[in-house]
C-alpha positions in Angstrom: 0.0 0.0 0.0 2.7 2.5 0.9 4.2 1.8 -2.8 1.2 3.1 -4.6 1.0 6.4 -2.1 4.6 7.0 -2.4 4.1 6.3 -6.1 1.4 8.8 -6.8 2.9 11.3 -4.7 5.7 10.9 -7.4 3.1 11.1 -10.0 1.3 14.7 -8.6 4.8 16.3 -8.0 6.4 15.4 -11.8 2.6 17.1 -13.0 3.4 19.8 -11.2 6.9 19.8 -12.4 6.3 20.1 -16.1 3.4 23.0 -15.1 6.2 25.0 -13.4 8.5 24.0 -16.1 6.0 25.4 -18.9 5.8 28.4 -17.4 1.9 27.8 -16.5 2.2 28.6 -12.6 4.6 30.8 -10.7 7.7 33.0 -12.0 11.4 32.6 -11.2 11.3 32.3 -7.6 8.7 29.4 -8.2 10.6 27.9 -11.2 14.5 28.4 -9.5 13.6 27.4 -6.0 10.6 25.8 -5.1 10.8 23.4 -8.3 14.6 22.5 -7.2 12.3 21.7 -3.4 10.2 19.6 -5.6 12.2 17.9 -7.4 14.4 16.7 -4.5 10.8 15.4 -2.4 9.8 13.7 -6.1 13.1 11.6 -6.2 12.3 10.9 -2.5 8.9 9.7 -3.2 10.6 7.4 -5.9 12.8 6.1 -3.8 10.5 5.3 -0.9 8.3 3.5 -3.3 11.0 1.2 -3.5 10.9 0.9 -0.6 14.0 2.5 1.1 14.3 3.8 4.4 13.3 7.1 4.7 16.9 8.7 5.8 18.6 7.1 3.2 15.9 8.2 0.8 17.0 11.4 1.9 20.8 11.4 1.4 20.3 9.4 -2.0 17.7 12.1 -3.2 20.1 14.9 -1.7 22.9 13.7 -3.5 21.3 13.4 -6.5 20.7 17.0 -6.8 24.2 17.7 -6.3 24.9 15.0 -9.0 22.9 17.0 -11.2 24.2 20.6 -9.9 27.7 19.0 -10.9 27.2 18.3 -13.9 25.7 22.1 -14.8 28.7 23.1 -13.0 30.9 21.3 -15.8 28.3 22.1 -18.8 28.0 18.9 -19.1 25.1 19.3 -21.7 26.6 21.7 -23.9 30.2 18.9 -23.8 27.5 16.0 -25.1 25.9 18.6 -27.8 22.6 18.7 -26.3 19.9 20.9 -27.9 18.5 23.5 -25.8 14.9 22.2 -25.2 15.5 18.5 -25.3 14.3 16.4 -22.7 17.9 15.5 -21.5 19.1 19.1 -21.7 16.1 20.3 -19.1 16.2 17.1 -17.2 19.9 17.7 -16.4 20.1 21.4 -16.5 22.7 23.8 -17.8 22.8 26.5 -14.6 24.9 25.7 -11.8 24.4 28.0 -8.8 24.8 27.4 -4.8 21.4 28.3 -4.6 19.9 25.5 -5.8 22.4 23.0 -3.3 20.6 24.6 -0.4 17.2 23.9 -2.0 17.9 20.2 -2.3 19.2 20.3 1.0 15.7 21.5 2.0 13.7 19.7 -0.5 15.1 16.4 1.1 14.6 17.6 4.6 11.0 18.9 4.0 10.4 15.9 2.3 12.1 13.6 5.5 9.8 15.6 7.8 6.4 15.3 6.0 7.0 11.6 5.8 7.6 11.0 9.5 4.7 13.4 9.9 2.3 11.4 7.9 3.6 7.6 8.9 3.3 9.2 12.8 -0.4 10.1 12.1 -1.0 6.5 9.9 0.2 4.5 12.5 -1.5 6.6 15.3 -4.9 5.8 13.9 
């Protein structure tokens, strides 16, 4: 059961991804920051599906950010030829900043403290 929850949690998040991402909701605070939030609870989600514990959710969801933040940091996109607009060139970004480290940093905590939050209240009733 916790699978299909953690799964369509996933599910709502990426939706809201790609509205963010179109430019349908929010401006650049919303699009910079709160999708980089996002994004980090989404690869959480994915990886509690699995299921894996929900700390080490957080430090593999965390570190993936900073994967990802590395690579802009090297351009890695514009070294494999990418074309601005392709899936792989938005999935993996071509903007480093140290913004975005602290907002997986709090994406994965927020994303920690919800889930305790909402196993505590499961298991309480």
């Amino acid at each position: 059961m916790n699978r299909t929850i953690y799964l369509l949690i996933a599910l709502f998040i990426f939706l809201l991804e790609i509205t963010i991402a179109r430019r349908s909701f929010g401006d650049g605070f919303i699009r910079g920051s709160v999708g980089d939030i996002l994004v980090i609870t989404l690869i959480y989600a994915l990886f509690r599906a699995w299921p894996i514990p929900p700390l080490r959710s957080t430090i593999l969801a965390i570190t993936t950010g900073f994967v990802a933040e590395g690579l802009q940091y090297i351009h890695l996109v514009d070294l494999l030829g990418l074309q601005k607009g392709s899936v792989l060139y938005i999935v993996i970004g071509n903007t480093f900043t140290l913004n975005d480290l602290l907002m997986y940093i709090i994406g994965g905590v927020l994303a920690l403290a919800l889930d305790h939050y909402i196993l505590r209240i499961r298991s309480s009733s």
